[in-house]
N, C-alpha and C positions, 0 to 999 in steps of 0.2 A: 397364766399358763397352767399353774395349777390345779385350777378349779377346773377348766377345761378338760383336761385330762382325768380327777375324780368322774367328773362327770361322764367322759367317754368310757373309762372302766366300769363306772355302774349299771351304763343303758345296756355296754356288750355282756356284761353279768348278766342282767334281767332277760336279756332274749334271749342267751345259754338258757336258763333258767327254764323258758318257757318252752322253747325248743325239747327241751327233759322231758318236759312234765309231758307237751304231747305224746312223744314217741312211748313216754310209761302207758298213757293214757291209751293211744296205739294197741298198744302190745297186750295189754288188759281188756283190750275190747276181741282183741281178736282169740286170746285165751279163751274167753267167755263163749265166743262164737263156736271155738272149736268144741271145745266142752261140750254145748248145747248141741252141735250134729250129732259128738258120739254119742252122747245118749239118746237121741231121737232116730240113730241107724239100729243103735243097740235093741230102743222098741221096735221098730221095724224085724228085727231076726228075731223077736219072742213073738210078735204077733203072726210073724207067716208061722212058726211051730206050732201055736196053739190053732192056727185055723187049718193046717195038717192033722193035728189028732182031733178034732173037729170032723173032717171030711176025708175023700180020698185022697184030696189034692194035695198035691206036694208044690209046693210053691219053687219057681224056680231063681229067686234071688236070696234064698238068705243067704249062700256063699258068696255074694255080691255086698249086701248089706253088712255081713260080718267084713269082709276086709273092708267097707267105706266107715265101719266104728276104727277097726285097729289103723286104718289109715288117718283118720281124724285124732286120732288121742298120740300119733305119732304128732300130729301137726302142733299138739298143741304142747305137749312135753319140747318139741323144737324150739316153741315159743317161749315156752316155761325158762328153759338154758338158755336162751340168748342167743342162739343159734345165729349165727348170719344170713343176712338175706338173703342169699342164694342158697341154702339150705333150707328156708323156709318155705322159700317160692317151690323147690324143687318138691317141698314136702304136699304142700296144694296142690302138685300137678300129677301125685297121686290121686289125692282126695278127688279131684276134677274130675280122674279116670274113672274111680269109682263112683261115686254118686251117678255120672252116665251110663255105666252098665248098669247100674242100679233101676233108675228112672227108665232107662230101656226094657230092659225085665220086666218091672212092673206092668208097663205100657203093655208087652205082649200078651202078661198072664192073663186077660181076662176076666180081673178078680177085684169088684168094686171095693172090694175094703179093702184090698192092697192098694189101690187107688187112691184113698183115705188117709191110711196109713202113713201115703208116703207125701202127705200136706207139709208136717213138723218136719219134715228131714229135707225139705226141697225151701224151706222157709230159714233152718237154721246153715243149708250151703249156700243162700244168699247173704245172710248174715257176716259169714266168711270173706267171702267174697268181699262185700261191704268194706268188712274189717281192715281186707288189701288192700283198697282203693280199687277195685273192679267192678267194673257198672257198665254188664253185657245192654246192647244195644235191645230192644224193643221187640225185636223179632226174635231174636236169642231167648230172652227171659219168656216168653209165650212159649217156646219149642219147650222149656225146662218144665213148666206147668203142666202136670197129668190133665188130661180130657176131663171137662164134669163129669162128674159122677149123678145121676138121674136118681 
């Protein structure tokens, strides 16, 4: 009966154990992911500035793209504390909002290197995503995709 029970306490040890390690492993992926938006939205708001003093165009997303960085680096400081998952989830569905105003913008501007531009940031909020466990459907992930650019 004894051994029985060492051995019942070791196996539910071992899946704690593992059960940890994922949700660490989880929560570091998804740090990572956030990370990586905000700085590839962060390029996005240097790149439409410099292709403004460039030209006449005034790009009209960098106030999109600047709150999809400060909404990402909220995401990810949420993640950083431990946040609960409804604080989490709640913080993505900013990020959501933005990167679609974002992606929407770009789309109207006209402007193949904002089209460009906005490859790494449409790549690192799949990542995200990823990270959550969300895996938009086929038609969804094509609508998020900017048009070729020729």
């Amino acid at each position: 009966m004894l051994v029985a029970r060492t051995v019942t306490v070791a196996v539910a040890s071992g899946i704690l154990l593992a059960l940890a390690s994922c949700a660490t492993t989880s929560r570091a992926n998804l740090t990572n992911a956030a990370d990586n938006l905000e700085y590839n939205a962060n390029a996005l708001v240097r790149d439409g500035h410099d292709e403004s003093a460039r030209t006449d165009y005034r790009p009209t997303y960098e106030h999109d793209a600047r709150a999809l960085a400060d909404d990402a680096r909220d995401l990810r400081r949420a993640v950083d504390d431990r946040a609960p998952d409804a604080d989490v989830h709640a913080s993505f569905e900013r990020v959501r909002k933005s990167y679609h105003a974002v992606r929407d913008e770009v789309a109207h501007s006209d402007s193949v290197q904002a089209r460009r531009d906005l490859g790494p940031v449409t790549d690192s909020y799949r990542d995200v995503e990823h990270a959550l466990g969300i895996y938009p459907d086929e038609r969804e992930a094509r609508a998020d995709r900017p048009p070729p650019v020729d």
